[in-house]
N, C-alpha and C positions, 0 to 999 in steps of 0.2 A: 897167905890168902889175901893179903892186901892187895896186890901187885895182880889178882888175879882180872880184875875188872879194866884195870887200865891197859893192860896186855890184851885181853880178848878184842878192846875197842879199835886199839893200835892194830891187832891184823886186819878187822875190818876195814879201816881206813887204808890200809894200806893193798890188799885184796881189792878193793876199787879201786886202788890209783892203777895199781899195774895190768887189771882186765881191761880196764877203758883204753888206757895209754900207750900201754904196748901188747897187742891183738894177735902179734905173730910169735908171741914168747908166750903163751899160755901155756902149753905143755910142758916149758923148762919153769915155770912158776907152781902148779899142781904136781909133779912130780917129785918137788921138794919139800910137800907137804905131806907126803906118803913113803912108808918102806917099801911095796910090792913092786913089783916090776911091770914098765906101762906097755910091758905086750906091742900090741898093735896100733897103740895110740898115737894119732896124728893130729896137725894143729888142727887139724877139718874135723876128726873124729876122737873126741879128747871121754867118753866114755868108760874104756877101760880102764883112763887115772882117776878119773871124774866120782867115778862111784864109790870106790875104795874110801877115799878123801870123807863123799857123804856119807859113809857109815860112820867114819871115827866121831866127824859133827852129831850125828843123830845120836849116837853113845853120850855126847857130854849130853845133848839136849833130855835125854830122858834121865839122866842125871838128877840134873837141877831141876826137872820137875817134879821126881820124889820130893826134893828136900824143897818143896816151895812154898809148903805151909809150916815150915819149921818158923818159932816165933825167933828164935836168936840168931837166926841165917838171913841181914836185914839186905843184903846186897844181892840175894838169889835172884828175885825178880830182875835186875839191870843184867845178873849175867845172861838170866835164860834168854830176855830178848834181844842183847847180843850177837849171842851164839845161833840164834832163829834167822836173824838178820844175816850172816853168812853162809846158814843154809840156803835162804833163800836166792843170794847173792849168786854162789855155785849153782844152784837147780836153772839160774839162767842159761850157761851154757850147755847145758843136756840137750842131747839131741834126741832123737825118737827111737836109737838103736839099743842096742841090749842094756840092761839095765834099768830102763824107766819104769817097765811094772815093777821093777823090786824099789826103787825110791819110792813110786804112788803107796804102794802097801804103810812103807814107813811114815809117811806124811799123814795116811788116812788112823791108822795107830797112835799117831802121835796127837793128833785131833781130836779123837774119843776118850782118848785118860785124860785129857786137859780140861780140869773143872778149877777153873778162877774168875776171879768179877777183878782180877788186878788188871787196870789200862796198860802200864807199862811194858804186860807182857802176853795181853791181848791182840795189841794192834798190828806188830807183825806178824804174830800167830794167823792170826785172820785174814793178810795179805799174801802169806803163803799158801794157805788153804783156797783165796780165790784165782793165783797166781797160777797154780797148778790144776783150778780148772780149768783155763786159760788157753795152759797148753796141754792135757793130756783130756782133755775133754770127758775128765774122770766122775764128775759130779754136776750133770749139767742143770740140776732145777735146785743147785743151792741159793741160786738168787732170788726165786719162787721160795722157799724155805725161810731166807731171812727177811725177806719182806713182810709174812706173813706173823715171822715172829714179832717184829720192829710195829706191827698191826694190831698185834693182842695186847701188846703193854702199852702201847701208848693210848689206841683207844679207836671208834669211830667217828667219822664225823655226824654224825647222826647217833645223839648221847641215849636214843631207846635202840639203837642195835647192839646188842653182845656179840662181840668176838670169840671165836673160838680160842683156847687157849693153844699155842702150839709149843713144845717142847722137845723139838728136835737137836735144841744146839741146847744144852748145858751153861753155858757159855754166856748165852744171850740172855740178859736179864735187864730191870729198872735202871740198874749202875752202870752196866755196859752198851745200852742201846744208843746213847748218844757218841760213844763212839764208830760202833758197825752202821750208822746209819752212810757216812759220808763215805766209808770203805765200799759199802757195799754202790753206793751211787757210783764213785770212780770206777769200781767194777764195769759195771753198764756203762759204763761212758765209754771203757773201752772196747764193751764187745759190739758197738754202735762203729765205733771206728774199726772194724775188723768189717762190719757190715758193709761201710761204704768203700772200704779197698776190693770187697770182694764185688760188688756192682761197677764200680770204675770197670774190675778186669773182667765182667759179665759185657760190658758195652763195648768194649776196647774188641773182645773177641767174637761178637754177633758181628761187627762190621764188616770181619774179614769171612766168618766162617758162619755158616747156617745151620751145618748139620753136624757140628761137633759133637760127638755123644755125650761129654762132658758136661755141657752147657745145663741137659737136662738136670742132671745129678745135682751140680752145683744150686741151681733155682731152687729147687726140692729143700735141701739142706737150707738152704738162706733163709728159706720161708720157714720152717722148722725153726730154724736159730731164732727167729723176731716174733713168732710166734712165743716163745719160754719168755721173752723180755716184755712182751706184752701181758702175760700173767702175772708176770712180778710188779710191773707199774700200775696193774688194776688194784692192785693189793697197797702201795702205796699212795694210790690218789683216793683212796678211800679212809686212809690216815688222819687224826689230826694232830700234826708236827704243829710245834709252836711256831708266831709268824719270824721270820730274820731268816737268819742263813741255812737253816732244814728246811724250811718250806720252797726259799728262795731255789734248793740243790733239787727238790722236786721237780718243781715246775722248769725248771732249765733242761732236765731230764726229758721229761715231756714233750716240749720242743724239738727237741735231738731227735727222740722215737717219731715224730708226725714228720719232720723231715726228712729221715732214711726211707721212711714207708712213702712219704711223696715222691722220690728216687724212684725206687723198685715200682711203683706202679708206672713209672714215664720208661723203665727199661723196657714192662711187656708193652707198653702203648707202642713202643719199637719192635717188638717181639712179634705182635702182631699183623704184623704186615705182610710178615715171612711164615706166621701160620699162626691161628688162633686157635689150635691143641693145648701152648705153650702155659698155657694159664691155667688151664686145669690139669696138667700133666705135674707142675711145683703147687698145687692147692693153693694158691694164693687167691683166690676166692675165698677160703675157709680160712686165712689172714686177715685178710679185710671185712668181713664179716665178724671177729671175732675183736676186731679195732674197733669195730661201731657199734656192738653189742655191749663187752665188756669194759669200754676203755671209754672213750667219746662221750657217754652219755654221765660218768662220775666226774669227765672234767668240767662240765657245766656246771656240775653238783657243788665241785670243789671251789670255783671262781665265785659261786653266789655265795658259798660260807666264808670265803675271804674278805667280801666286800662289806658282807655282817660283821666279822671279828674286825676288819677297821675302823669299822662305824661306831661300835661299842668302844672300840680305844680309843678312838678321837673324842668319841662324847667325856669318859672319864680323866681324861686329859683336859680339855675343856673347861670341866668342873672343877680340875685342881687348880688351875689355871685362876678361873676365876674366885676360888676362896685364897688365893695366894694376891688377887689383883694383880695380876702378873697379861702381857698382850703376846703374842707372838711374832716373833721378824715375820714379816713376808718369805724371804728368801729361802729363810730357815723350812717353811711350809712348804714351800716348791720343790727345794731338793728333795726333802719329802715324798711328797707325792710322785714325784720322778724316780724316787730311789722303790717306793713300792709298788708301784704299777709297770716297771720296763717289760717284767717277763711276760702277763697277761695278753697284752695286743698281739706281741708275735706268737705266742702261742694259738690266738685264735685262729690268726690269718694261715699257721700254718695247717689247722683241723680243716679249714674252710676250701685252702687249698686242694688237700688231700682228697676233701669230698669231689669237688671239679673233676677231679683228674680219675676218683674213682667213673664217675657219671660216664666222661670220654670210653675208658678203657670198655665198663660195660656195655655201652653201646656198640660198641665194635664186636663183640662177642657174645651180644644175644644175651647179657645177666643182668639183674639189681646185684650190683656190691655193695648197693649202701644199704640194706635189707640189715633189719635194726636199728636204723639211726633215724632219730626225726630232722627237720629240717632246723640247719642251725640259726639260734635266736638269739643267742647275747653278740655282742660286737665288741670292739676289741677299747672302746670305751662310753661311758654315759653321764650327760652333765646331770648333774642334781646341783643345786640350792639350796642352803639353809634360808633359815627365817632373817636372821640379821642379814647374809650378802641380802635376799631379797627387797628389803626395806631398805639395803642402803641404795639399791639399783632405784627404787621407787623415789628416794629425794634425789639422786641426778638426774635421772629426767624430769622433775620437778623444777628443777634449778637450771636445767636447760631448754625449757619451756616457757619458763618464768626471762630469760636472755631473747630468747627469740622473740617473746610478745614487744621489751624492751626495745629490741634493734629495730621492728617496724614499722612500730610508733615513730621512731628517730629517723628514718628514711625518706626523707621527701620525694625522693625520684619515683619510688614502689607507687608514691599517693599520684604524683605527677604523668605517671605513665597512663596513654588513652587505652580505653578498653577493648576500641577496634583492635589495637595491638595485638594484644590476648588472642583475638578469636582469627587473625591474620594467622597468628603464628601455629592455631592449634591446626588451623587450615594447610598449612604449608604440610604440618606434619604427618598431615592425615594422605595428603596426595602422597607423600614420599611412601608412605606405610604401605599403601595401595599398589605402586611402584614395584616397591620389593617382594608384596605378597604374590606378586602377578605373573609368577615364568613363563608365562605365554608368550610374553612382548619381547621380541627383540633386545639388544643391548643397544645399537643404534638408536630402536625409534625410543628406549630409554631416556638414553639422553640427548635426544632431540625435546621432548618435553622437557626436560629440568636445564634446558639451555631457554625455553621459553620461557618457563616461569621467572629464573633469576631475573631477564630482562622484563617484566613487570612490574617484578617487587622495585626494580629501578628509576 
């Protein structure tokens, strides 16, 4: 039993070297893993070896999850997520032909008996399970589900709303929600990059073709797919994650979603041109209506309780500071404030944008898309002052006030200079102003005057 854990790792390791490295040997590599005969299988359709392979995996994997609350089986957890890890590994190259319902069934089974708060054998647990919505588009408001979980425990931003409790996942608990927070964010980051390959090849193909029947479907579906992402992020920016790297994974989040959606609305603003059905035939009206309703109006929510939870940290910080008599670097305070504030501005500019471009689109089609949303009022920063910078700005100008009395007392020339000067020169300046105010006049008889004048002043 010793040997078992080191052995399980080593085929891992080794399972990735030769699927990356050598691509056209897959089927003499999985067929060495199996007794059955690989039928039909080709290096293009590796299915019929493929599956067999993932049964034997799935047999160990329910295995050790009997025995994973055994107290004297201390190594069960490293094997189970192992052995998950080459599940996963394999369910990469499946393709969409026979056998995938009967894998999904397995994975969706193997999800539901799995009650642990253990990390080591959650984490790819829960990247197979989003892995596989991914591709078999088996469970698509699981990201809607854990959001809502990652919601209830942690909490509101607004400490007199009660969350509903949700208990869907077993799984998701106080212990484990600092792990699914960042899986689940990775998730959405990729179905964000799925979104924008699919609008790349949305523009790439209105260029050449107008009436593809395709084009409708696809729109439809896009708008469906960012609407579920849009659910799940309302549920998240209603959160309160501690500030650093949760909060930071949000709002980077955030950004990504207002960007794609700025995308998709400059594709119809092209769409348009060739027919303004386009928009109400993929409901993107009821997209963007549900961006400005649901989404838009808690990120203002979220940025004003950010700016409170630094203000409260910096004050208590502050106060340690000063019962430690302790000063802070400058520099120290810059990176700072540089390191907490990068994501807030581009996030606004990218809401701010979104709205323009909804404004554009609807006027070309006769709608308010921004129906729900007020007009936007934070910006994407705001000077404030405390009381010491204030008083210390209050003694340099003091001090430079106090130089300037100084230097023209000491200026003889300033006392020396005649006062006709003065009013020669406010005179000169008054004609030139007059000059420039005046686009009636010629540029000639322009400077015909200022070639007289010069010769006076001479």
């Amino acid at each position: 039993h010793s040997v078992i854990l080191p052995s399980t790792s080593c085929l891992l390791q080794v399972l990735e070297l030769l699927l990356t490295q050598f691509p056209r040997r897959k089927l003499s590599f999985l067929d060495s893993l199996t007794d059955t005969n690989p039928g039909t299988a080709t290096e293009e359709h590796l299915n019929p070896v493929l599956v067999p392979v993932m049964k034997n995996v799935m047999k160990k994997l329910a295995a050790y999850t009997d025995r994973l609350e055994e107290a004297d089986e201390e190594e069960i957890p490293s094997k189970l997520a192992t052995t998950v890890s080459i599940f996963a590994l394999l369910f990469k190259e499946l393709d969409d032909s026979e056998g995938m319902e009967q894998v999904k069934e397995w994975i969706k089974k193997y999800m539901d008996q799995l009650e642990t708060d253990n990390c080591t054998v959650l984490k790819p647990s829960v990247t197979l399970l989003l892995q596989t919505v991914m591709k078999m588009k088996s469970h698509p408001t699981i990201g809607l589900e854990l959001a809502k979980g990652l919601h209830s425990l942690t909490g509101d931003l607004d400490t007199s709303v009660q969350v509903e409790a949700a208990d869907k996942h077993v799984w998701l608990t106080n212990t484990t929600k600092d792990i699914i927070l960042p899986l689940l964010l990775e998730h959405l980051e990729g179905v964000f990059d799925s979104c924008d390959l699919a609008i790349s090849w949305l523009k790439a193909l209105s260029s050449t073709s107008t009436t593809n029947p395709t084009m409708a479907t696809s729109e439809s579906s896009l708008c469906m797919l960012l609407a579920r992402q849009v659910n799940a992020a309302s549920e998240l920016v209603k959160t309160a994650f501690p500030l650093g790297q949760p909060m930071d994974g949000v709002l980077k989040l955030l950004v990504r979603l207002y960007t794609v959606a700025g995308s998709l609305t400059k594709h119809f603003t092209l769409r348009t041109r060739q027919n303004k059905a386009v928009v109400g035939q993929a409901k993107f009206e009821k997209l963007a209506i549900m961006i400005n309703s649901q989404l838009t109006k808690h990120v203002y929510n979220l940025i004003t309780w950010l700016e409170n939870m630094q203000k409260e940290r910096d004050l208590q910080a502050a106060a340690a500071r000063a019962a430690k008599h302790k000063t802070v670097d400058p520099t120290v305070a810059r990176a700072k404030v540089l390191r907490e504030s990068r994501y807030i501005p581009n996030l606004i500019l990218k809401i701010e944008t979104l709205e323009k471009d909804l404004i554009k689109l609807g006027k070309r089609i006769g709608q308010n898309l921004c129906e729900g949303n007020k007009v936007s009022i934070s910006r994407d920063f705001r000077i404030k002052f405390s009381e010491e910078l204030m008083e210390k700005l209050r003694e340099d100008e003091d001090e430079e006030s106090d130089n300037d009395s100084d230097d023209s007392a000491d200026d003889s020339r300033i006392q020396d200079t005649p006062s006709n000067s003065n009013s020669t020169a406010v005179e000169d300046l008054t004609k030139a102003s007059l000059n420039q105010e005046d686009p009636s006049q010629p540029p000639s008889k322009k400077s015909k005057q200022n070639k007289l004048e010069r010769k006076k002043k001479n």
